[in-house]
C-alpha positions in Angstrom: -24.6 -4.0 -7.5 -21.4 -1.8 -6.7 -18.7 -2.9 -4.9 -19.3 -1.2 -1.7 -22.9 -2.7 -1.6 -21.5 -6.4 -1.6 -20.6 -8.2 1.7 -17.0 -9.1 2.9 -17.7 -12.5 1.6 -18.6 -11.3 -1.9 -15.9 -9.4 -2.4 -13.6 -11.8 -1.9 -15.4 -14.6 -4.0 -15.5 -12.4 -6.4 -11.7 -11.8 -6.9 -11.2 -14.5 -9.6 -13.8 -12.2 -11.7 -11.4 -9.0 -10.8 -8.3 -11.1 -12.1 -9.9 -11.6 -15.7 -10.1 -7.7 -15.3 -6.8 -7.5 -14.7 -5.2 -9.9 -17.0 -6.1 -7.1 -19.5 -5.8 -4.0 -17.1 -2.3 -4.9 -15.7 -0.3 -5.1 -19.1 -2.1 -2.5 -20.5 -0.7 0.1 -17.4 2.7 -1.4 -18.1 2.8 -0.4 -21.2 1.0 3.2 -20.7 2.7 4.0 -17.9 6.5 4.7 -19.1 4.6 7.1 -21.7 3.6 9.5 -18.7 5.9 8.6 -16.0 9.6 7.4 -15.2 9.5 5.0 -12.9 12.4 3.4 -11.4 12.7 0.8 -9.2 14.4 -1.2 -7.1 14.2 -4.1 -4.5 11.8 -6.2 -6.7 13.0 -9.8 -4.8 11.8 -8.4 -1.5 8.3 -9.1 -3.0 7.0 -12.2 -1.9 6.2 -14.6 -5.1 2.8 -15.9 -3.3 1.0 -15.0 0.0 -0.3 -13.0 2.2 1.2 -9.7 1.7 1.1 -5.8 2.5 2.6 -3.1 0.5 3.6 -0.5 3.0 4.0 2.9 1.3 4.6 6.6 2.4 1.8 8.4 0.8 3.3 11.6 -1.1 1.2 11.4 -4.2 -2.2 11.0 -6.1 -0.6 8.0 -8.3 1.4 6.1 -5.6 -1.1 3.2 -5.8 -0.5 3.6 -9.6 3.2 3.5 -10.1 3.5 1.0 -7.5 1.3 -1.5 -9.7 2.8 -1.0 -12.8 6.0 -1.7 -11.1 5.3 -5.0 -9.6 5.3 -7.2 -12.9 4.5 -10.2 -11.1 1.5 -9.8 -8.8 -1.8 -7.5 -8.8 -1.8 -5.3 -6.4 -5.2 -4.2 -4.9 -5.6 -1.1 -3.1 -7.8 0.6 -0.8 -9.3 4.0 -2.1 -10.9 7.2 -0.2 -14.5 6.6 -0.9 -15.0 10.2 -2.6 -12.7 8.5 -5.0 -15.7 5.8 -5.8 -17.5 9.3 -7.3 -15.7 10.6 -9.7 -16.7 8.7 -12.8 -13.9 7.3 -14.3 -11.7 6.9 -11.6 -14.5 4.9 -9.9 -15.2 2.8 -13.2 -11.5 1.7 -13.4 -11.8 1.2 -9.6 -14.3 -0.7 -9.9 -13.3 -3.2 -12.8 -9.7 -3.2 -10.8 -11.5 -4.9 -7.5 -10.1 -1.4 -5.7 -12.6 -0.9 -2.2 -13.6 2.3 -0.3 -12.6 3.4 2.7 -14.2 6.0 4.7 -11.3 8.2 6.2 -11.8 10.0 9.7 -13.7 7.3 11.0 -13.4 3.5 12.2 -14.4 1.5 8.9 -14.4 -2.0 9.9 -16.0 -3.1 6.5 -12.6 -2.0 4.6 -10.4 -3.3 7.6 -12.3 -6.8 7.6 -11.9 -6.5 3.6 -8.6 -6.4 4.0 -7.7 -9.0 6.5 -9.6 -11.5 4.3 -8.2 -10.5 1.4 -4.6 -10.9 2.5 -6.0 -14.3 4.0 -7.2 -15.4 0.5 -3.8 -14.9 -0.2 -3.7 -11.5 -2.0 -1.1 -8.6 -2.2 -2.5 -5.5 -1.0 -1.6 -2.0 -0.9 -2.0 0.3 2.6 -0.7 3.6 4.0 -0.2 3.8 7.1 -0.5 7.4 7.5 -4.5 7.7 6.0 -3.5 10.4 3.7 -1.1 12.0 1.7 2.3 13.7 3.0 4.7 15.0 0.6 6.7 16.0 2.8 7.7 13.6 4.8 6.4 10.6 7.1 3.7 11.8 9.7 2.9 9.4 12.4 0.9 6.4 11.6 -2.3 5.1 12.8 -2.5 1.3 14.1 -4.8 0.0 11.0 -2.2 -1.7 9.0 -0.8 -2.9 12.1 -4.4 -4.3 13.2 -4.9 -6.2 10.1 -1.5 -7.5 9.4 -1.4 -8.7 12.5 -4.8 -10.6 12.2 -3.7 -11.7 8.6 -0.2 -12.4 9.3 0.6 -11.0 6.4 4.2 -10.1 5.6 5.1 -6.0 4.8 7.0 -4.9 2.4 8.2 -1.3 3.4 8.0 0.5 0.0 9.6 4.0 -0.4 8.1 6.3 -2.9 10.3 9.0 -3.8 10.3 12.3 -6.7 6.4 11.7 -7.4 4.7 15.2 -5.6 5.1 17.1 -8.7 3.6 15.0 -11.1 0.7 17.4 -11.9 3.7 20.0 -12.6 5.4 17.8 -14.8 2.5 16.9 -17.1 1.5 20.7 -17.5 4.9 21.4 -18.9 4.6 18.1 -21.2 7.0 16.3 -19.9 7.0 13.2 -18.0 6.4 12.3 -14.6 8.7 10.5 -12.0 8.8 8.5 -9.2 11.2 6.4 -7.7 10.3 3.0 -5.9 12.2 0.9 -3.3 10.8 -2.4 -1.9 12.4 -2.8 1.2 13.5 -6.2 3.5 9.6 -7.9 4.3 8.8 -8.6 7.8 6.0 -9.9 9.9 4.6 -9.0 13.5 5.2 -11.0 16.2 2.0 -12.0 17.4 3.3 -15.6 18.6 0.0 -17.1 17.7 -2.6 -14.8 20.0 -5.8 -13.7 18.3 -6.0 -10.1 19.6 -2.8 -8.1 20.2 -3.6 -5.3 23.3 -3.8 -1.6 21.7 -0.6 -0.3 23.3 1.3 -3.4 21.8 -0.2 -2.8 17.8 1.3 1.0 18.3 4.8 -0.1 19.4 4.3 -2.6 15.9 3.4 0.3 13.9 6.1 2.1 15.5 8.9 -0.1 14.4 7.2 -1.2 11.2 7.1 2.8 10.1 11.0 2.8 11.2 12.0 0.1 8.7 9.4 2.0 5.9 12.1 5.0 7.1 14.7 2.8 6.6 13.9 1.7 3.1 13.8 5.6 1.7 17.5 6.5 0.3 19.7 9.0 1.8 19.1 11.8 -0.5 15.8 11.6 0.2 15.7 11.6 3.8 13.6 14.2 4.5 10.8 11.8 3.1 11.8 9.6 6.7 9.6 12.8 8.3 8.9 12.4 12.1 11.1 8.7 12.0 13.9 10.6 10.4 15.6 10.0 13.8 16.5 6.0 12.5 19.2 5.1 14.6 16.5 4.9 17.3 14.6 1.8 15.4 14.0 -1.4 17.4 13.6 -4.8 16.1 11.2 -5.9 19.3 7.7 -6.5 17.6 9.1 -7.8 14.1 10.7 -10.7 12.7 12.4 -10.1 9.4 11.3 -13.0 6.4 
């Protein structure tokens, strides 16, 4: 069976299998990882301990998901993947054996967004980008997904700033090490005072102010990373409660 073939409720019953995976997987990145990449980071005790939680990221590189799991020593992170990524062979073994899930970009996948909800329900931390796709160059505007199922979940968000990792490829071709810089930001939640469905208009204004604080949490010399929200004094607090 792969993991795209099981039901919503399968997946998730099968996450205490995953973790026996990644009692081995997760130390064994931590130590491979500073071999081919500096990572620093920063902002660690933003992370809740426990709970339902959403890694927020701006999407600049391939190995964002990576970096951003090694770095976390104290939770897995779990990740959705572009489902052409569930075909190259091992990239979709280690996927696999991970507990990462597909999503199918360009359309409405509501088998990955009810994944997700439940999984952040269950009590897991997992990694989203709000944007669908990568861009180095700064943030681009965001889609209402991770607003949708955060907001369903009630999950917290950690904004998380990724910063220095688009020329990893370069890097690697010249021998030398990658980098990437990491900055958990302040968590928040949504203010969905307890309704069930949150009207459209309402999740884009969320998304709107939770991409300003993912803005926010991207240092100064980085700034043009902050993209279309570059303009931060502008950010509203309205649709977010800080935790």
């Amino acid at each position: 069976m792969t993991d795209n073939s099981m039901t919503v409720e399968e997946f998730i019953a099968k996450q205490a299998d995953y973790d026996k995976n990644r009692r081995i997987l997760h130390p064994m990145l931590r130590t491979l990882m500073p071999l081919l990449c500096k990572v620093e980071v920063t902002g660690l005790d933003n992370i809740p301990r426990e709970g339902r939680t959403c890694i927020m990221i701006n999407h600049i590189s391939y190995i964002d998901p990576i970096v951003v799991t090694h770095a976390i020593p104290f939770r897995y992170v779990i990740s959705l993947s572009k489902a052409e990524n569930f075909e190259v062979p091992v990239i979709s073994w280690l996927l696999k054996k991970w507990g990462g899930y597909p999503i199918n970009r360009g359309s409405y996948d509501r088998k990955a967004l009810t994944q997700t909800i439940e999984l952040m329900k269950s009590g897991q931390l997992v990694l989203m980008a709000p944007e669908g796709t990568r861009h180095p160059n700064g943030l681009a505007p965001a889609k209402d997904g991770l607003a949708y199922v955060a907001s369903k979940a009630d999950a917290a968000i950690v904004p998380t700033a990724i910063c220095g990792a688009q020329d990893w490829r370069t890097r690697l071709k010249r021998f030398r090490r990658g980098y990437a810089r990491i900055h958990f930001g302040k968590p928040f939640r949504l203010k969905t005072e307890g309704r069930k469905r949150i009207p459209r208009d309402e999740l884009g204004l969320m998304i709107q102010e939770a991409m300003y604080q993912l803005a926010l949490s991207i240092p100064d010399e980085h700034a043009y990373l902050r993209g279309a929200y570059s303009d931060i004094e502008n950010a509203t607090t309205d649709h977010i409660e800080f935790v």
